[in-house]
N, C-alpha and C positions, 0 to 999 in steps of 0.2 A: 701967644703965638697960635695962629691956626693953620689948620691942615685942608686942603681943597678934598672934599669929597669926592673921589674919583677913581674909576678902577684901576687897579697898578697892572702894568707889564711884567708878567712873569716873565723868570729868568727863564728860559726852552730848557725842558726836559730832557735827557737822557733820549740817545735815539730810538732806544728798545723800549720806553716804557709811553703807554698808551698818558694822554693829557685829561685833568678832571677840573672841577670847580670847586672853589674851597666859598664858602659864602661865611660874611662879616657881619654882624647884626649889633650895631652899637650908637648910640645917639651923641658920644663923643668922641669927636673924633680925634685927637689926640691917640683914644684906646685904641680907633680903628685903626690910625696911624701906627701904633705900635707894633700893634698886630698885623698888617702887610710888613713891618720889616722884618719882624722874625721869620715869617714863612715865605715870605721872597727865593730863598734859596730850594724850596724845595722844589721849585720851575710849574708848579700848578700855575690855572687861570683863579686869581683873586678878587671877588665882588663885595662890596662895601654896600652893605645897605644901613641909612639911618635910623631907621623905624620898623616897628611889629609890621604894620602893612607894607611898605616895602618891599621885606622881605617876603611875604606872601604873594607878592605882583611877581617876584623874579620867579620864585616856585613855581607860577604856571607855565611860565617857556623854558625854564630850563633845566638840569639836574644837575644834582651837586654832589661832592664822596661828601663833606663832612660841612656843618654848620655850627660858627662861632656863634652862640645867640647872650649876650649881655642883657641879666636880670634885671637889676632897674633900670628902667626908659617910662618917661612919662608917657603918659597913655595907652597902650599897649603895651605889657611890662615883658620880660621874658616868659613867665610860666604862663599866659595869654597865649602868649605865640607860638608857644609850644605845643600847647594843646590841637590849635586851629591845624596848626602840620600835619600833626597824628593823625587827625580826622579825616587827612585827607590818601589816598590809596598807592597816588604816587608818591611823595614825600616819606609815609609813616614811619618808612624803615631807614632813613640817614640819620646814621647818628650826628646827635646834639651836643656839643659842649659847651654846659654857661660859663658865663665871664662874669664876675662878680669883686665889689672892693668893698660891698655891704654887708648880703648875706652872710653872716660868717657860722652862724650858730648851727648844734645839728637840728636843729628843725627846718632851717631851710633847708639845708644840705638834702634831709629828707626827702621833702617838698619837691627837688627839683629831681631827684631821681624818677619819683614819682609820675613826673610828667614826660620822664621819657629821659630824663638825660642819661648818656655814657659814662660821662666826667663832670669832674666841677673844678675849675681853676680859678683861683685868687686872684684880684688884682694887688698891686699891681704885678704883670703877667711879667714871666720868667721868661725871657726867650729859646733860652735853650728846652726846657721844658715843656714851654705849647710848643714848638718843634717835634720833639719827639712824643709826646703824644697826638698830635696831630697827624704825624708821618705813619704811624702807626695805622689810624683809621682810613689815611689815603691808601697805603698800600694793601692793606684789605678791602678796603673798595675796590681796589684797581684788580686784587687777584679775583674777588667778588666778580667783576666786566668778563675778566678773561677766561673763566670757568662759561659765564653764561655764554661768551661768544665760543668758545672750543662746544659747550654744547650744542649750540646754535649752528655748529657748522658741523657737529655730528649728524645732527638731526636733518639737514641740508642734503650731506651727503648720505646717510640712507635715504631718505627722498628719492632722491636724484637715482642712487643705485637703485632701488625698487622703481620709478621710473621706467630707466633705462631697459631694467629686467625685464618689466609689463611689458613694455614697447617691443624688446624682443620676442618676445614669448608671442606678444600679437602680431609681428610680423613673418612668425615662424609659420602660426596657427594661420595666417592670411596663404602664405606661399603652400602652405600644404595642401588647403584648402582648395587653393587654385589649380594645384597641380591635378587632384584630385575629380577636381570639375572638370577638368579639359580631359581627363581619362576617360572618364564617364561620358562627357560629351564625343571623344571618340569611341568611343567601346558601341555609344548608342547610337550614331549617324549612319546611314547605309552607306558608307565613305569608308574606304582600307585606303592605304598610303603605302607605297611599295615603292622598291627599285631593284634591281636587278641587271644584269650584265645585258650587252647588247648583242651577244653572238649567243648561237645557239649552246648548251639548252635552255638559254636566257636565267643562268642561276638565279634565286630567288637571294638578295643580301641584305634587306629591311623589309618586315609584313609588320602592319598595326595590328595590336590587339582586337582591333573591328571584326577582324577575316574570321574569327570564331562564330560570331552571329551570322555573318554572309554565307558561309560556308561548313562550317561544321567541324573545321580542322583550327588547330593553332599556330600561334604563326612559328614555333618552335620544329612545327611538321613541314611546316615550308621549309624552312632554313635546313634541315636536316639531309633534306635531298637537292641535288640540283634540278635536275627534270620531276620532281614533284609537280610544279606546275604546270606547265607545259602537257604531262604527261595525259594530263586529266581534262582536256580539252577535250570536245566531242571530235570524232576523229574527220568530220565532215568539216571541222571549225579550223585545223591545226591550219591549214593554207592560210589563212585569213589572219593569224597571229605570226605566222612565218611573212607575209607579206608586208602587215602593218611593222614590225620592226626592222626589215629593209627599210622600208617608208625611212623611221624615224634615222636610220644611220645617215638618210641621202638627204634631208629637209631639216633635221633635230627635233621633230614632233611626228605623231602619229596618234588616230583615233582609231578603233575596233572595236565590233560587239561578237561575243561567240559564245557558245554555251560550253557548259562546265560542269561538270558530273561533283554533287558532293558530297558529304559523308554518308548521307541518307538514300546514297542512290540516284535522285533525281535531278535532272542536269536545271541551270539558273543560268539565265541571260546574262552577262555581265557585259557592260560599255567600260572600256580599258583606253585609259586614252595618258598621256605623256609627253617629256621633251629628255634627249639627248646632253649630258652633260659629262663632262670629264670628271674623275675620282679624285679629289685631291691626295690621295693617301697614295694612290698604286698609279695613277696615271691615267688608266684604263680608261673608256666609255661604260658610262651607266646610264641607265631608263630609269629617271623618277619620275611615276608616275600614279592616279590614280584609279579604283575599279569604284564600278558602283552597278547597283540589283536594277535591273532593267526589267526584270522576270512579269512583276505584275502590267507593268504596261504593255508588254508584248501581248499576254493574255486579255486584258479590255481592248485593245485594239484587234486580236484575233475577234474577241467576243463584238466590237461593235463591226468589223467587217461582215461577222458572221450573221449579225441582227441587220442591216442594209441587204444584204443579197439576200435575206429572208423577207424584207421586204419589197424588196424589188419582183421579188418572186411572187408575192402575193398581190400584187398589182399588175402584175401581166395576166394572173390567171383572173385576178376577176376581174378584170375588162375583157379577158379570150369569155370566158363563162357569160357574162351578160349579153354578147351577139350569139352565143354557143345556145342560150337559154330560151331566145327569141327565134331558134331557128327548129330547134325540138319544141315549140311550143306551138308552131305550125304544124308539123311532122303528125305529133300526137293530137290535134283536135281535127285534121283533116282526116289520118286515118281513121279513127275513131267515127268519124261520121262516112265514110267508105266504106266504114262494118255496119255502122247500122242500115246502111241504105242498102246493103247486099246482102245483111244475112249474114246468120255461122253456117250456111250452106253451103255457101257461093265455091266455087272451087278453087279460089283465089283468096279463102278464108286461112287456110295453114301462112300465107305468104303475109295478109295484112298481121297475121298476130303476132310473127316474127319482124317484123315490122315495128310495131308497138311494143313489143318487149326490148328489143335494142334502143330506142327511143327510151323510155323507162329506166335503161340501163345507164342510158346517158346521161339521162337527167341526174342520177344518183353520182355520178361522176363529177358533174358539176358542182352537185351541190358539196362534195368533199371539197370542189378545189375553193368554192366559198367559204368553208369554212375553215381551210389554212387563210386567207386571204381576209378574215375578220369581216367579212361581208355577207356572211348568212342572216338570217332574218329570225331569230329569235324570240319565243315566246318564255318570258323566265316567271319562275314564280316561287317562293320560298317551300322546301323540302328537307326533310331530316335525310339527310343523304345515309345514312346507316339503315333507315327501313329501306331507303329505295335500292341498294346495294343487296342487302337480303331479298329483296321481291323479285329483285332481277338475275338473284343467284341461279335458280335454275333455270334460266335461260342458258344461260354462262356455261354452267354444267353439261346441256344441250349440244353447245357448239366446240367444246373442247373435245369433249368424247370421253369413252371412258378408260383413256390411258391417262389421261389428267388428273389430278387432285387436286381440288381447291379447298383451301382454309378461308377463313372466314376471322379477321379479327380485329372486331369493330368495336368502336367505342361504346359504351355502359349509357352514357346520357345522349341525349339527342345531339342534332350537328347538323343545326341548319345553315342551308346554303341558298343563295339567291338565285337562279340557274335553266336552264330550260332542260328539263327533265327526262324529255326525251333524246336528246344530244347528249346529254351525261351519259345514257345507258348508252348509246352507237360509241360514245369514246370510250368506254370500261368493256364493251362487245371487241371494239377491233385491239385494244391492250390484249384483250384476253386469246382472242384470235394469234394472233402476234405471236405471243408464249408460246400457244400450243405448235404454231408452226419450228419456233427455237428447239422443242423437247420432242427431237421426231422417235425419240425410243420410250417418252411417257416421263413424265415428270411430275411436280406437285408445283401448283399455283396458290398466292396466297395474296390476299387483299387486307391492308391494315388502314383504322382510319384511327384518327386521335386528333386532338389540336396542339397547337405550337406556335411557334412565333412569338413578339413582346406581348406581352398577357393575356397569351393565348387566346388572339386573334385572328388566326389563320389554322382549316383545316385539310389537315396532311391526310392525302391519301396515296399507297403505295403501292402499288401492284410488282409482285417479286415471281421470279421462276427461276427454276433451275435448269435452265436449257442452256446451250453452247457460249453464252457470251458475244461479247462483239469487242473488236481493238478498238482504240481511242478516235483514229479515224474513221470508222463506219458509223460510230457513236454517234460522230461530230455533224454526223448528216445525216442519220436517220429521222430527222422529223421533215428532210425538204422535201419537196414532191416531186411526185414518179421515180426518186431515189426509192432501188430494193436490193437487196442479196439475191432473192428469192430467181430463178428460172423465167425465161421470159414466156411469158403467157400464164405465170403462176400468181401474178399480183401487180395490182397497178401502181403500189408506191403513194397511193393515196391513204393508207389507212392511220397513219402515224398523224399526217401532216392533217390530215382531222381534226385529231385530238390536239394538237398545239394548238392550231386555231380556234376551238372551239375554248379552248381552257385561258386563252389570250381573250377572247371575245369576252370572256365571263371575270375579266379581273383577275384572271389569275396566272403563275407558272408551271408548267413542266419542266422535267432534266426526266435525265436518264443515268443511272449509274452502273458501268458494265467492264467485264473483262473476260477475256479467251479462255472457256472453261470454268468460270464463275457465274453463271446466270445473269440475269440484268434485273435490276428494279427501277421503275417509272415512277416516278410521284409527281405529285398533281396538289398544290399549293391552289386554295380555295379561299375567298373572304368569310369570317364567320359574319353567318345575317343576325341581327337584332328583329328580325320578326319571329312569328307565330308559325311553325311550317304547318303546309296545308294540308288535308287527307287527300290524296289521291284517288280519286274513284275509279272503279271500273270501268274499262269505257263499253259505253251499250254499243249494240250492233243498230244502225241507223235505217232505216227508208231510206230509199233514192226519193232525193226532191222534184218535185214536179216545176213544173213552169209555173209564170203569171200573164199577168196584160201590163204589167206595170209600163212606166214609160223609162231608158236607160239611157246615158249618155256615154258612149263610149269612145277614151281619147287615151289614142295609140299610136306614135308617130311610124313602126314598122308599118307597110301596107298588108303584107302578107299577114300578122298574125291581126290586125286593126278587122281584114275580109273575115278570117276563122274566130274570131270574139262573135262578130255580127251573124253571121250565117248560125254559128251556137245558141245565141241568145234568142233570134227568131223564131226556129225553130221548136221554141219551147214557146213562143207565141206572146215573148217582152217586144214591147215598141222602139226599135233602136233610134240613137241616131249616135250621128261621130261625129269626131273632130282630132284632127292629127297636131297640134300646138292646143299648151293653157291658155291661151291670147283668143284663138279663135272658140273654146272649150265655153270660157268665160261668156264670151259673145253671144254664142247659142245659149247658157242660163239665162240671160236677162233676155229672152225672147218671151213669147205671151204664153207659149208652150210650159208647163210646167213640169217638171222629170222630179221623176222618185227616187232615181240613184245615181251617182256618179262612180263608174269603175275608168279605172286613170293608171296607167302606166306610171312609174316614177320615174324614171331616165327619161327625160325627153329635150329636145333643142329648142332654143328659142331664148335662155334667160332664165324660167320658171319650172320648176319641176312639180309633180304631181303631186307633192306635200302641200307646197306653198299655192297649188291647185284649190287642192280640197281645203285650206281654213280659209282663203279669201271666197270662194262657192258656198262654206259652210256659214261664212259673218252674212253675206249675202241671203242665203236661203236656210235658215235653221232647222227647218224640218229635214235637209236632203241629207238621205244616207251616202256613207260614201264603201268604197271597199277601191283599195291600191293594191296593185301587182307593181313585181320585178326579176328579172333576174341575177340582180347587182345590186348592193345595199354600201351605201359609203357610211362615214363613221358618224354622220350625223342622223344617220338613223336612229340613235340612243336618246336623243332630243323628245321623239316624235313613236317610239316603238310601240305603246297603249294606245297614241292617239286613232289608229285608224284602223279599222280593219283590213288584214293582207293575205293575199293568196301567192305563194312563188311559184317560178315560171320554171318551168315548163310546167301547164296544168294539163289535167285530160279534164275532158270535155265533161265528165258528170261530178266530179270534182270542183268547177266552175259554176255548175247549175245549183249544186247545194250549198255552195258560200254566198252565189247572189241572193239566193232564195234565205239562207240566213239572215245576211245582214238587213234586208227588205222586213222579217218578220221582228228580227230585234225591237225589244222594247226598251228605248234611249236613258228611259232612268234605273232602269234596273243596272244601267252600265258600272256607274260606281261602286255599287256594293259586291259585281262581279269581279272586278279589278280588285278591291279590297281582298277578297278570297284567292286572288291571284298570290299575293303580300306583300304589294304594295306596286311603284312605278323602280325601273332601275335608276 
């Protein structure tokens, strides 16, 4: 009788107890058969395998609590297949029970412990017996499962709990974070966030922690008063914050700017702006609204209002000054030739000198309002502005008198400046001027120089005194023109507005820093030059120049001063000729006549001006010298300032005859190495 090789249906297990596989390894099947009846009842899953391989194929998909493995089978015997188990990492540890109706001696018995076995059961098999040793090994397997899976779900759930923890702990560490960033972000914004009642004294009932940087108080000091706020408004402003929250009672919004006195004293702009809402807690109307620091814009819009009408300023004066210049330009060359055809005899000699000295007077008038106006005509050249400060001290000394004191405290190393040398001294003359009129009971003056700026760059120079002071508003316009304190007829308002322009024309700043009864100090921000500064020499006492024959061209589109050029220059026995336009100037070059000099006005009509004169005359004619006048210089003079020789206007008449007579005698290659002594082009 045979038995179908086949897996048996376990009886189902207990509902509490987890299912295992019990594996058969017996090449008869009878024994297999036997052994599925006895352990039938324990409700495992039962696998029948015939052979060593076999059961080695089922080993790799599947696990088992215990394995029945029967010692003899041809070819692959039990203690073969035992061993190939062992070998291998999932398997090694299931216990083995052989089945045996051979083996009986103890050497086998040995033998098969040897190889791994648990047990050794006899054929033929006992059923009760391999039952209860078999039940045995399953149910330590089974408790073997339920340890690993209780740890397995230990293990899980600390996981999970450390997990969760993490998680927590990083989203604690996120929200703190955050909270903290948006604090920071408010603390740092120029942004406060407030609310407050809508009737007067508009109590203060929410301030952000911001209102300490804005303001200088906490928002603990707001809350603590009602009228805190409020109270502290410029008192010129309270209207303006009592009106804006009407505004918002009758609209539910409202904007205002008013200034604000704060901890420090100093009042700050503030733009206040909001809507009207109801309080859910009391009923009430409340302003949430926000403030924000207007303060610096107020001031660069003061400051660029104030640099527009400063320039506005200086373009009325130097276009008043350029007709101003060509009118005292006549004045002083006709007088002047009225003295000399008359004599210092004449009895009409007191009235021409008077004459010519207001004339004279004028001119110097002019030329301050040129030089608020950045349209002076400048000769710059590099100088250690600390010798020239020393050489020019006792002049200084001179014109203060001796209720003054001046210090002296100038920088150790050199401190060149780029600059025209003689306008430096008229601007540190009328600085000093200035002072001495502030200290009418005597005081002490002190001049400091040093460098400053990003890597000291720039040098500062300071002029300080201890005379009366000025408020904030006389400050704010002491550099405009014809602005004085001073008595009228005691100053023209021009001496400041000098120094600005002159310190504007040279690259550089002036301020002033002053208070009512604290003195004032001026400083005067300079570019440091990378040249060579130059010795300044003596200047020699000169001869008056005489005439030539040369031949002249002279192109002046005034009549009046175009007749006084000509009748000058004759006079001294040059060959003139004219022309009122560069168009018709031009014209007269290319004639067969050849001319030795061209003196050319700069301002003229037509298109062309007396610059663009002189290089198109000079491509044309190389040898022709030139020499340009004006009374008005625009900003592209800085292009063109070495290229030409210049005389300004107003000239007197022997004045005019030693600059023709110069630039006629100039020798054209020597020009560069003179400019180079100069140090350098601006």
């Amino acid at each position: 009788m045979s038995f179908p090789a086949v897996q048996r249906q376990p009886i189902p297990p207990a509902p509490d107890r987890p299912r295992t596989r019990i594996l058969i390894v017996d090449d008869d099947e009878r024994n297999a058969f036997a052994a599925t009846q006895a352990l039938e009842t324990l409700g495992q899953e039962l696998v029948v395998a015939r052979s060593g391989e076999e059961a080695l194929r089922r080993l790799l998909t599947d696990e088992y609590a215990v394995i029945l493995l029967d010692l003899h089978m041809p070819g692959m015997d039990g203690y073969e297949t035992a061993e190939l188990i062992r070998q291998r990492r999932r398997n090694r540890d299931v216990p083995i029970v052989f089945l045996t109706a051979v083996f009986r001696d103890e050497a086998h018995i040995f033998k098969a412990y040897s190889a791994g076995a648990v047990d050794v059961v006899f054929k033929p098999v006992d059923p009760f017996i391999l039952r209860s040793k078999v039940q045995v090994l399953v149910d330590l397997h089974v408790k073997t499962l339920e340890l690993e899976r209780q740890s397995e779900s230990r293990r899980l759930l600390l996981e999970e709990n450390a997990r969760v923890h993490a998680e927590k702990l990083a989203a604690e560490r996120a929200l703190r974070q955050t909270q903290e960033r948006q604090q920071a972000i408010l603390r740092a914004l120029p942004v406060v966030f407030h609310s407050r009642t809508a009737e007067p004294p508009f109590q203060p009932l929410f301030v952000s922690d911001s209102v300490l940087g804005l303001t200088g108080f906490t928002a603990e000091e707001f809350l603590a008063k009602a009228d805190f706020g409020i109270g502290r408004v410029h008192p010129d402003d309270v209207e303006i914050v009592v009106r804006a929250q009407a505004e918002a009672r009758r609209t539910g919004s409202y904007t205002c700017e008013y200034r604000w006195r704060c901890a420090d004293g100093s009042y700050r702009s503030l733009i206040d702006q909001g809507v009207l809402a109801p309080d859910e807690d009391g009923g009430r109307q409340v302003v949430f609204g926000t403030l924000l620091d207007n303060t610096d814009r107020r001031v660069l819009e003061e400051q660029l209002g104030h640099a527009r009408k400063m320039e506005a300023v200086g373009q009325l004066t130097g276009g008043v000054a350029h007709d101003f210049n060509n009118l005292l330009t006549v004045i002083l060359g006709n007088m002047e030739l009225i003295r000399r055809r008359t004599g210092q005899d004449h009895e009409l000699a007191r009235q021409i000198g008077a004459v010519l000295q207001a004339a004279e007077r004028g001119g110097a008038l002019t030329r301050q309002l040129l030089a608020f106006a950045r349209r002076q005509h400048l000769n710059p050249v590099t100088v250690d502005l600390n010798r020239l400060i020393e050489d020019f001290s006792p002049l200084l000394r001179q014109a203060v008198g001796d209720g003054v004191t001046i210090a002296l405290n100038l920088g150790k190393t050199p401190l060149p400046a780029y600059l025209d040398a003689a306008q430096f001294e008229s601007a540190l003359l009328n600085l000093a001027v200035n002072a001495r009129d502030a200290m009418q009971g005597g005081g002490a003056l002190s001049i400091e120089t040093r460098l400053t700026g990003p890597d000291n760059s720039r040098i500062l120079v300071a002029v300080r005194d201890t005379g009366e002071g000025m408020d904030p508003q006389v400050a704010s316009r002491i550099f405009e023109p014809f602005f004085t304190t001073k008595e009228v007829g005691k100053g023209s308002g021009l001496g400041l507005s000098q120094v600005y322009g002159f310190v504007q024309q040279s690259g550089g700043e002036v301020s002033v820093s002053s208070a009512p009864g604290q003195g004032a100090v001026f400083e005067i921000l300079l570019p440091l030059s990378a040249a060579v500064p130059v010795i300044r020499a003596v200047d020699e006492v000169r001869m008056k120049s005489t005439g030539g024959s040369e031949r002249v061209l002279v192109v002046e589109d005034d009549p009046a001063v175009l007749a006084m050029a000509v009748e000058t220059l004759e006079s001294e026995g040059y060959q003139v000729a004219t022309a009122t336009t560069a168009a018709a100037a031009l014209k007269r070059l290319k004639g067969r006549k050849r001319f030795d000099l061209l003196f050319s006005d700069v301002v003229m009509p037509g298109g062309m001006n007396g610059v663009e004169l002189a290089r198109q005359a000079r491509g044309a004619h190389p040898d022709l010298k030139v020499l340009l006048t004006s009374g008005y210089v625009g900003d592209e003079a800085l292009s063109w300032a070495n290229a030409f020789p210049m005389i300004d206007k107003p000239y007197a008449r022997q004045a005019l005859i030693d600059q023709i007579r110069a630039v006629l005698d100039l020798d054209e290659s020597a020009a560069p190495a003179a400019k180079a002594r100069r140090g350098g082009a601006a």
